[in-house]
Structure formats: structure tokens, C-alpha cells
DRENKE-951791 format. One record per residue (C-alpha): x, y, z. Coordinates in steps of 0.25 Angstrom, whole numbers, plus 5000, padded with zeros to 4 digits. Example, Ala and Ser with C-alpha at 12.3 -4.5 7.8 and 13.67 -1.06 7.14 Angstrom:
DRENKE-951791
504949825031;505549965029;
***
This chain:
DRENKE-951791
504649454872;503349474877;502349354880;501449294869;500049364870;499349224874;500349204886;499949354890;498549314890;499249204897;499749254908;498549374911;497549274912;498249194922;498749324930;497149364931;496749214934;497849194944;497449344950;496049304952;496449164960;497249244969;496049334972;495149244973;496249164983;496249304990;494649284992;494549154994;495549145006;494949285010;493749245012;494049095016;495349125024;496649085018;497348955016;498348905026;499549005025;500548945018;499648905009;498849025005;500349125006;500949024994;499749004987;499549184987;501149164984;501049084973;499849154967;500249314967;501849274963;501049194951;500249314948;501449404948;502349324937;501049334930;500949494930;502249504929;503049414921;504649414919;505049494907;503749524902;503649594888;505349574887;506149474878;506349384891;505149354893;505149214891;506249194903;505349274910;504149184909;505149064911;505349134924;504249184928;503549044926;504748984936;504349084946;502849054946;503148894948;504248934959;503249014967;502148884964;503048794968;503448864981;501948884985;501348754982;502648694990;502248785003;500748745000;501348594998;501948595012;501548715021;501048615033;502448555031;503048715032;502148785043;502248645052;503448585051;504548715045;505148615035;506948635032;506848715018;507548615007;508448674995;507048674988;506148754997;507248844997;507148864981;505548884982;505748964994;507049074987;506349024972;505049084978;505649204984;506249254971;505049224964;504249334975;505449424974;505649424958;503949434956;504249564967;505049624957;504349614947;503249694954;503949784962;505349814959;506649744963;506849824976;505849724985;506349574979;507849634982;507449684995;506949524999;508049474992;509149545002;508249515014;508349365010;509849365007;509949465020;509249325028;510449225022;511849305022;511349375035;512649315041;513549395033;512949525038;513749585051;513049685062;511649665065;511149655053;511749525051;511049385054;511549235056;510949215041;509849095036;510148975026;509448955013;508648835022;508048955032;507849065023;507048955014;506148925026;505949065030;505449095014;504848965010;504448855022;503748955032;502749065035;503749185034;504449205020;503649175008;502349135014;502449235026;501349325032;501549445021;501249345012;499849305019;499549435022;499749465005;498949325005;497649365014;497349505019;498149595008;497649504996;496249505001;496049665002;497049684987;495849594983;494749684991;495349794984;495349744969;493649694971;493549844978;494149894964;493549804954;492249844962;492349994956;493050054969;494150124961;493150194950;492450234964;493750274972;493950374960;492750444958;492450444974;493950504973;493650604963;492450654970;493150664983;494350754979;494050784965;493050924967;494150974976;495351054974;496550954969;495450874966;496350774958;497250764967;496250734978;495750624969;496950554968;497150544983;495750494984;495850384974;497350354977;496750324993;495850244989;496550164977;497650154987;496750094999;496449984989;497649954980;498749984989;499850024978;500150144976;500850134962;499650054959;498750174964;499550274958;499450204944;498050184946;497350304952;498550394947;498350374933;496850434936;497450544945;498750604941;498050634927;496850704931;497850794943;498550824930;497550864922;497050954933;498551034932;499150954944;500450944943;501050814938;501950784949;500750824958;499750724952;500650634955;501150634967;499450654972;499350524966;500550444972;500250504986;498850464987;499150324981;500150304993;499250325003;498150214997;499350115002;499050175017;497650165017;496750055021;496549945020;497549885011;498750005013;499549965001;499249795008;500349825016;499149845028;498849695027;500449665029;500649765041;499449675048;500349565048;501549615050;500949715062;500149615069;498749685068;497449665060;497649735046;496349805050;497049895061;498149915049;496949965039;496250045052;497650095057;498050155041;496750235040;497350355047;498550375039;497850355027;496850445030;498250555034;498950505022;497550555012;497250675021;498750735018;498750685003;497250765001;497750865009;499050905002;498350884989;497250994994;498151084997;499051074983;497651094976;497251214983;498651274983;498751224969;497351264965;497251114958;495751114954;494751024956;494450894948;493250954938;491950894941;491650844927;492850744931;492350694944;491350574945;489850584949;489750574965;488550464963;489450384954;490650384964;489650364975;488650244968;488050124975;488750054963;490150114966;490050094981;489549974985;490749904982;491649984990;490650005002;490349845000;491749815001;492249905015;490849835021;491349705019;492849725024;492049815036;491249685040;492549605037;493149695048;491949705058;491649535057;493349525060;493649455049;495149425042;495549535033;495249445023;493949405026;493649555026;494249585014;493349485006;492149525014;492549675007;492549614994;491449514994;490549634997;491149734986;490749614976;489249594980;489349744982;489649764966;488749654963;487349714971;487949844964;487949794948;486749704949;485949824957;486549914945;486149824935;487349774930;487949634927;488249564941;489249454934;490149574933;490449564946;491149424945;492049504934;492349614947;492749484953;493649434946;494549574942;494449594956;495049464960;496349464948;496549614953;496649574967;497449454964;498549544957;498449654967;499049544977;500249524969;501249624970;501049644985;500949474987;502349474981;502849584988;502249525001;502949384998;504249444997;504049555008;503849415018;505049355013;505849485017;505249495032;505449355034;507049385031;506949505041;506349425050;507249305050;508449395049;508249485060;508449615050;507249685055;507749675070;509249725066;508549835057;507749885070;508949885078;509749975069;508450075067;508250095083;509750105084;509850215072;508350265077;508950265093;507550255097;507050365091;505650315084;505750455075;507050425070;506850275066;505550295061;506050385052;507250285047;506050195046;505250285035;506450305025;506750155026;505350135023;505250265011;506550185007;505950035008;504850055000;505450124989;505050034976;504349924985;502849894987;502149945001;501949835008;503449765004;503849895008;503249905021;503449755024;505049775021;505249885030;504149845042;504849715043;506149795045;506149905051;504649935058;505349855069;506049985073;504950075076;504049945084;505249935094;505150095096;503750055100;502950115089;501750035085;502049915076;500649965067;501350105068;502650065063;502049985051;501250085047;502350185048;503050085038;502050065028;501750205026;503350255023;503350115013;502050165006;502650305006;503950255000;503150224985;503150374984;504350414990;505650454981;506450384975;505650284972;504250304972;503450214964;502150294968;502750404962;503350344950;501950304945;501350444948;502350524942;502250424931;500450454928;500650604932;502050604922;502850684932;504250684938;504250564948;505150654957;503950764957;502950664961;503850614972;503950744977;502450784977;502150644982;503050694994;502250824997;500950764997;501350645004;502050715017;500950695026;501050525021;502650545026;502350575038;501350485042;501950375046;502550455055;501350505062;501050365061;502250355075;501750485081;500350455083;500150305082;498550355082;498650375067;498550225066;497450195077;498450195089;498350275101;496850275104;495850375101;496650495106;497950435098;497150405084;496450565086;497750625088;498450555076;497150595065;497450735069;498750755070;499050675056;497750745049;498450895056;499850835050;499350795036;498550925034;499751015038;500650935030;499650935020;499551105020;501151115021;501551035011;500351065000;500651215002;499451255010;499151405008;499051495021;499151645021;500451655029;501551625017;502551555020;502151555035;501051445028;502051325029;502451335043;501051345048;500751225041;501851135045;501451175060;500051085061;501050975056;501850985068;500851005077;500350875072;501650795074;501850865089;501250765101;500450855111;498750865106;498750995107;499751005094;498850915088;497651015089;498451125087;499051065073;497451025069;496851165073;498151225065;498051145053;496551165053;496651305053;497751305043;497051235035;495851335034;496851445034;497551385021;496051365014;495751515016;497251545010;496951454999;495451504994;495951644997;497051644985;496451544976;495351674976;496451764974;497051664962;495651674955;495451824956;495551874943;496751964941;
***
């Protein structure tokens, strides 16, 4: 049975009203700083796991769905109990670490499955069962021979661990879910609800669209900059997608194609500042660093991931002779570009630039961003006549938006701590480095490698930022004792965990492409690949020149932007099929400027940029020679 249309009504009106108290909590402790940490991390806690039995009740629409409300109302006093218990008593738990009792250890395993059953029902299964083992991992530990085998910890410990302390439930993933990430999901949703996306797409269209493949260069522009905000790519592929894929389609793309521009480009919105899928603000903490040397060190990449994206795609077009997107179909350049449709966005990166010049908390900044987008749309509808009251209306959509866009990842996060803490407590993390440095024998080529397919294989079906967190805690240990930068390393690991939401089998990314551009998933996956190659390789670039990510100096960060823009370019050229007039011969001489890019010495640095250059201007003259001779008449 399906719920009675009053409780419906019900239960939406309460998700939006709980939404917009947990923005405007966002704000206010924001703005004000937050509450003592305990305090502010079970209130957030109690708040989003509320909001998720609310958006995603038990057995909805099915026959059980009065067990499931019974259920579902157990879980939200469980998690309300728990949290006012730790807001009850937190100078008693952060002063005097109190013995757990058999009832904390029910609110503290009670809680936990509560997390772990709201993570399945917005992700999938693999993540809740992933926690699970690492818990059950921490108890029967003693039964396990070899290295991998620990003294083991009673219910008592594992409840204080989880329950009465800083480091399970109420851990620093959880404030960093609580502060920094919350304040800019909240930036974000006032930057949308201000007209930014109706000004991404047009500024998008105008960019790419009068070019060659101009469809496909649309979808990587809006994809970036969608990405740059929201952070998802399922969510960005569903959103810009159903824009993009079509309109590829209409202009004879292939399906498969469309689809794989579009799951591609949405990826790499989840490596671009500042919120980089909000795993950005959750490698701050676990690196040690400012998260503005995180957004500042991601800018690069980004910029290499785009530049092989746009660059494969050009290449297809021309090859493929995919025609530009008709003028009557773009929007008007003084439209995209208005005072109207720009103030906001300009206000807001103003606001977070004097955040970041006054040295202000990331949180601080974030709401300086979004105080000044508001007055910005303000000054804007009452200097274009219209209604200022509105603007409270902009308000409020932007505060219940940003409060459900903390959900998911809040959850996720909440249960991501539980499973470091186990790490941590069991000494898995050190006996997993010992076996990949014994299997790697020292070689940082070999164990990085080992280290990309567990990540590729990690993500598969989880969230980014449980995905990078889960493996980070494991296994980036390896590389750091082989010397390798901890901010390289982590990167490293959050580029092959984004990457794994499009690789096979299971590619969420994909799936929802192939889904909008009604194509074979498999066919997606494979173009995703092709036009991804030059994001594969990144994060390994990332190991040979550390400059890529602001290490090394001057000298350092040149040699890394021109060796990685010669790579992406050449990879770009091989892989799209570049025309030059030597046949077969024409691969070869692509692949060389990728080499020369990856070989140490400057003067194979040069040499690949002078060759790619000039291949470059080779391969146009090809092109515009046999597109001439393909018009001729017969």
C-alpha cells in the first residue's frame, strides 16, 4: 500500500521544513562558528539521518509499507535519542572517557545500523557491508592468524570507540561534513537558485556551440561547470545530460558517443574546484593542509582532464565532420553575458576572494560568497524593476536545496569515520602497507599501480568521497613511506575513485548515460574509455611531476603544465584518430610527443611540445584539405 495522500503531504512538508533548518544551521554556525564539537556533530547527525528516513522511507509504494513506517519512526528516535544523549553528556565524555554500559552500547550499534541501513537506501548495499566487516573485523580479530590478525576488542571498547568519544560516530569526517563541505553544498545551491545554471548553459553553448562537434563541446563545458558545483556525477549526468545527449542526437551523433561526452565530462566536474565531488574538504583534514591548497593544487588537473576531453572531442568532429550547433539554436551573447545574469556569480567569487584575502575559516568565506550573491540578485531585480520580495523566495529554495544536497554525503561520511576508526584501532592500515611494499619490493611504479586497480575496484558502486576515504585510510600509507608526497598520494586516490563511477563493470556514470542517450551501456563504457585516456593517466603524472599539483617551484610547476598539456594533446590526436598525410605512419608519430612527454631530460620536454605543435598544424592542413576534396562535386 502506498501512504494516504494527507501523510504524503505529511511527510513533504516536513522534509522541506527540516531542510531549511538544517541550511539555515549551516549558516548560522557558518557565519557564527560552530557549536562545541560534539554538540554541533550529533545535532548535524541527527538532522540529515532524519531528513533521509523522510526522503526515503521503508517500503514505500509497497504492501509493507506500514512496517516500514513502524521502522522507519524506530530509527529516527534511535538516532534522537543517541544525539541528545551525547549533547546530554559530552563534557562528561570529552573530560572524564566514561566505561560504555550495556545501554551506550545499544545507542552506540543501534545508531550505527541506523547510518548503515539509511546508506543503503541511498547508495547501494556494497558500502553498509563494507563498515559492517570492518567492525566485526575489530571484535573477532583474534581469530585471524598471520599478520592480519589483532588481539581483538570487547563490545565495552568498540562502544567507546563508536559512541563515547571523538573518533567513531562523531569523528572529524563528520565535522568536516558538519562545517566546510555543508557550508559550500549550501554556496552551491544559492549559486543555482541565483540563475547560475540557466547562465552556465548559454555561456556553454556559446563557447563550443559555433564550433565543429559543437554539441559535444557544450556538453563538456556545462558538464565542468555543473560538475564544479554539485559534485556528482550521476547527478550531473541526469541533469545536464538530459539536455545534452539529445541535442548530440539530434545532430546524427552517435548514441553511444552522446553518451560517453556526457559521462566523461560529468567526471571531471568531481575534480574541479572547489568542491571536487566534497571530497576536497575531507582530504584537508585527513592530509593535514588548508582545503585552499587542496582547491589551488586541483586546478591543474582539471584544467588537463578538460583540455583532453575538448581536445578528443575536436578531433572526432573534424574526423567525423559533426557539424556545428545552428545559430538559431544558441542563445544571444548579451543574454548569457547581462548585468542581470552575472552579478550573482561575479558577486559570489568576490565574496569567497575576500573571504580568502582577509584569512578567514572556509566557512566564514563560503558565507561571505553567498551573502553577496543574495544582495547581488537583490540590487539586480529591484535595478530591473521587478519585485524584491522574491528574493526571500530565492532564499528559502536555496536553503531546503542545500539542506538535502548534505544528506547523502553526511551519511556516507558518518559511516566512512566509523570504518577509519576500525582501521585505526585495528592496525589493518599498517599490515596492509607492509604486504604492498613487500609485493611492490620498493618499486613506487609497481605499487602505485596495485594501488589504481584497488581503487578502480573500491569505488565500483560507491560514492566518491566513501570511496576515496575507504581506500586513502588503507592503502595511501604505502606510497607516503616510499616518500611520495602525502597531497600527491591523496590526490592520486581521489582521481582513480572518481574515475571508477565510469569504469566497467559497474559504472553508475555510465549506466545513466546510456540510459538518456538509449544506448548499449557497454558501447558507452567503451567510448567513455577512449575519451577518458588522458583522465587515466593522470594520476600518474600526478607521481612524475609533483608540479602539477604546485610542488617543485617555479621550474617544477612550468615543466609539469607543459609536459601534461604535450601529453593530453598527443593522447588526444592518437586516440580521436587525427588525420596526417602519412597513413598508417600517422599513429606512430602521434604516440611519439606522448613519450617525449613522459621521458625526464627538458630537452624531451621541448622537443615533445615543438612536435606536437607542429603535428598539430600538420593534421589541420590534412583535415581542410579532404574535407575540400569531400565537397567537390563528383
Amino acid at each position: 500500500m502506498t501512504d494516504l495522500p494527507f501523510l504524503t503531504k505529511i511527510r513533504h512538508a516536513a522534509i522541506a521544513a527540516l531542510a531549511v533548518l538544517l541550511g539555515a544551521f549551516v549558516f548560522y554556525t557558518s557565519f557564527n562558528g560552530p557549536f562545541e564539537s560534539l554538540v554541533q556533530r550529533s545535532l548535524f547527525v541527527m538532522t540529515i539521518a532524519t531528513l533521509a528516513v523522510l526522503m526515503h522511507p521503508l517500503f514505500a509504494g509497497s504492501r509493507w509499507r506500514p512496517l516500514g513506517m513502524a521502522i522507519d519512526a524506530g530509527m529516527v528516535a534511535m538516532v534522537t535519542v543517541s544525539g541528545t544523549y551525547i549533547i546530554g553528556n559530552y563534557e562528561t565524555i570529552m573530560n572524564d572517557l566514561p566505561w560504555a554500559t550495556p545501554r551506550d552500547s545499544v545507542m552506540a550499534f543501534g545508531t550505527l545500523l541506523c547510518v548503515l541501513e539509511l546508506a543503503r537506501r541511498t547508495s547501494n548495499w556494497v558500502f553498509p557491508l563494507i563498515v559492517l566487516a570492518a567492525v566485526a573485523y575489530a571484535y573477532f580479530g583474534y581469530l585471524i592468524p598471520g599478520q592480519f590478525g589483532h588481539r581483538g576488542f570487547d563490545m565495552g571498547y568498540l562502544t567507546e570507540i563508536i559512541f563515547l568519544s571523538d573518533r567513531g560516530l562523531w569523528g572529524m569526517l563528520v565535522n568536516v561534513a558538519s562545517t566546510t563541505l555543508a557550508a559550500f553544498v549550501l554556496f552551491g545551491a544559492i549559486l543555482l537558485h541565483t540563475g547560475a545554471g540557466e547562465t552556465f548553459f548559454d555561456l556553454s553553448a556559446r563557447l563550443g556551440g559555433s564550433r565543429p562537434g559543437g554539441a559535444a563541446k557544450i556538453a563538456t563545458f556545462a558538464s565542468g561547470f555543473f560538475g564544479a558545483i554539485n559534485g556528482s556525477t550521476v547527478a550531473n549526468v541526469a541533469t545536464t545530460g538530459n539536455f545534452t545527449i539529445p541535442l548530440m542526437k539530434r545532430l546524427n551523433y552517435p548514441p553511444a558517443y552522446a553518451g560517453a561526452v556526457e559521462a566523461i565530462a560529468s567526471t571531471g566536474g568531481q575534480l574541479a574546484p572547489p568542491i571536487m565531488g566534497t571530497a576536497a574538504f575531507v582530504m584537508a583534514e585527513l592530509v593535514g593542509v588548508n582545503y585552499w591548497a587542496i582547491a589551488l593544487a586541483g586546478v591543474v588537473p582539471a584544467l588537463l582532464f578538460y583540455l583532453g576531453i575538448y581536445s578528443t572531442v575536436h578531433v572526432i568532429a573534424r574526423r567525423q565532420s559533426f557539424r556545428p550547433v545552428g545559430a538559431d539554436d544558441l542563445p544571444d551573447w548579451r543574454g548569457a553575458m547581462s548585468f542581470t545574469r552575472l552579478a550573482p556569480i561575479a558577486a559570489g567569487l568576490g565574496g569567497l576572494a575576500f573571504g580568502v584575502i582577509n584569512g578567514n575559516s572556509v566557512e566564514l568565506t563560503a558565507c561571505y560568497g553567498m551573502i553577496a550573491m543574495l544582495v547581488a540578485v537583490l540590487v539586480a531585480r529591484i535595478a530591473g524593476g521587478e519585485d524584491p520580495r522574491a528574493v526571500l523566495g530565492i532564499i528559502l529554495r536555496a536553503l531546503e536545496a542545500g539542506g538535502k544536497g548534505v544528506v547523502i554525503v553526511g551519511i556516507l561520511l558518518v559511516g566512512a569515520q566509523v570504518f577509519v576508526a576500525m582501521i585505526n584501532l585495528t592496525g589493518f592500515g599498517v599490515a596492509v602497507t607492509s604486504a604492498v611494499l613487500a609485493i611492490g619490493q620498493g618499486q613506487i611504479w609497481l605499487i602505485a599501480g596495485l594501488m589504481a586497480i584497488v581503487c578502480l575496484i573500491a569505488g565500483m558502486g560507491l560514492p566518491t568521497s566513501a570511496a576515496y576515504v575507504m581506500v586513502a585510510a588503507v592503502f595511501a600509507p604505502a606510497l607516503i613511506q616510499q616518500g611520495i608526497d602525502p597531497l600527491v598520494v591523496h590526490m592520486f586516490v581521489l582521481y582513480y575513485a572518481a574515475l571508477s563511477v565510469i569504469t566497467p563493470p559497474v559504472c553508475l556514470g555510465v549506466f545513466v548515460a546510456s540510459t538518456i542517450a538509449q544506448a548499449p551501456w557497454m558501447k558507452v563504457a567503451v567510448e567513455t574509455l577512449r575519451l577518458g585516456a588522458t583522465a587515466y593517466a593522470l594520476p600518474m603524472l600526478f607521481l612524475a611531476y609533483p608540479g602539477m599539483l604546485g610542488g617543485g617551484g617555479a621550474e617544477g610547476i612550468a615543466r609539469a603544465v607543459i609536459s601534461g598539456t604535450v601529453f593530453a594533446l598527443g593522447v588526444a590526436h592518437l586516440l580521436g584518430g587525427a588525420r596526417l598525410p602519412w597513413g598508417s605512419l600517422s599513429r606512430i608519430l602521434w604516440a611519439v610527443p606522448v613519450v617525449l612527454a613522459l621521458m625526464p631530460p627538458w630537452w624531451a620536454t621541448l622537443g615533445g611540445a615543438v612536435l606536437v605543435a607542429g603535428l598539430i598544424l600538420l593534421s589541420r592542413q590534412a583535415t581542410d584539405a579532404h574535407d575540400r576534396e569531400t565537397l567537390q562535386p563528383a
